[in-house]
C-alpha positions as CSV (number, residue, x, y, z in Angstrom):
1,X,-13.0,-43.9,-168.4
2,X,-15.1,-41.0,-169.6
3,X,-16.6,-40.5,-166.5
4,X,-18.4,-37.2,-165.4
5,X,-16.6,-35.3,-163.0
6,X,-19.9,-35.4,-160.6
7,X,-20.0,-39.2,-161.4
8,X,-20.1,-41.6,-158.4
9,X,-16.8,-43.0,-159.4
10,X,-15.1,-40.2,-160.1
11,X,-16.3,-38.8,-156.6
12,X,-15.3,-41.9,-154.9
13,X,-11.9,-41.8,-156.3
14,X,-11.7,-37.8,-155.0
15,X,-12.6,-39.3,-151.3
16,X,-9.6,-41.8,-152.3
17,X,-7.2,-39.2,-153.1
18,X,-8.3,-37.0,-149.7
19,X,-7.8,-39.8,-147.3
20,X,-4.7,-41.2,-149.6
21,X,-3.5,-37.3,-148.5
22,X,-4.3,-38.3,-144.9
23,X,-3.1,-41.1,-144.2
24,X,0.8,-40.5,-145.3
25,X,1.0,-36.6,-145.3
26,X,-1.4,-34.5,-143.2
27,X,-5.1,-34.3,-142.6
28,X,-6.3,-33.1,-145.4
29,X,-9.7,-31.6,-144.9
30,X,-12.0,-30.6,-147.2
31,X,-10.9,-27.1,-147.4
32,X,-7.3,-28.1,-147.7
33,X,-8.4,-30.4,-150.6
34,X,-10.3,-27.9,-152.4
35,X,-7.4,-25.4,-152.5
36,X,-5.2,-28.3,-153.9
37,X,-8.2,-28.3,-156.7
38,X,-7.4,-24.5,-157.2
39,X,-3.9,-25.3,-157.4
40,X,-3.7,-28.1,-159.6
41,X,-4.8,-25.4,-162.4
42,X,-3.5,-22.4,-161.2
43,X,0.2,-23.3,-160.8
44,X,1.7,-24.4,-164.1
45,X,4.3,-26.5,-162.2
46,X,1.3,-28.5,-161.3
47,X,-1.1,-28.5,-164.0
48,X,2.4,-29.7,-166.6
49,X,2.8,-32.2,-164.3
50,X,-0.7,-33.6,-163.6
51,X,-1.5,-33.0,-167.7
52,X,1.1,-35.3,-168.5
53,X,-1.6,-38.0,-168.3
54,X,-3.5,-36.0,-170.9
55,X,-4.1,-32.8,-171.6
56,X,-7.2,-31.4,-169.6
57,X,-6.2,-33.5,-166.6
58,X,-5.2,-31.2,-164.3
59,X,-8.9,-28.9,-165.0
60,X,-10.9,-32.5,-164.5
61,X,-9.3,-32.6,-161.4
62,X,-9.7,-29.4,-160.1
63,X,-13.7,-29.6,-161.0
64,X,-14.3,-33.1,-159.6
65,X,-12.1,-31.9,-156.4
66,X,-14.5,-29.0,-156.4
67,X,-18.1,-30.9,-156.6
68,X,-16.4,-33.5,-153.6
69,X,-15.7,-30.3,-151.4
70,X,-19.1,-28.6,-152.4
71,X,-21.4,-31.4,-151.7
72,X,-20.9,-31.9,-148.1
């Protein structure tokens, strides 16, 4: 949508994905979630699979992720 990472829907869709996590996996806390950020970019199993919806995905993620787990 061209959306900011820090933007209020970007954020909101972060909390989506974090209690999307929790509600069919584990409890994904916010430390939990930020180190799926980190990994998102730093395994490239992830990031080619995440980039596949355009390339630079997988690092929006990882930043929005990041400001979601920073802010609180």
């Amino acid at each position: 949508s061209g959306a900011s990472a820090d933007s209020v829907e970007v954020q909101a869709l972060v909390a989506k994905l974090q209690a999307h996590i929790t509600a069919n996996y584990y409890t994904c806390t916010d430390e939990i979630l930020a180190g799926l950020g980190k990994m998102y970019v730093a395994d490239e199993r992830f990031k080619k699979n995440i980039d596949k919806y355009g390339v630079g995905t997988a690092e929006f993620a990882a930043e929005a992720i990041g400001i979601f787990c920073n802010q609180k």
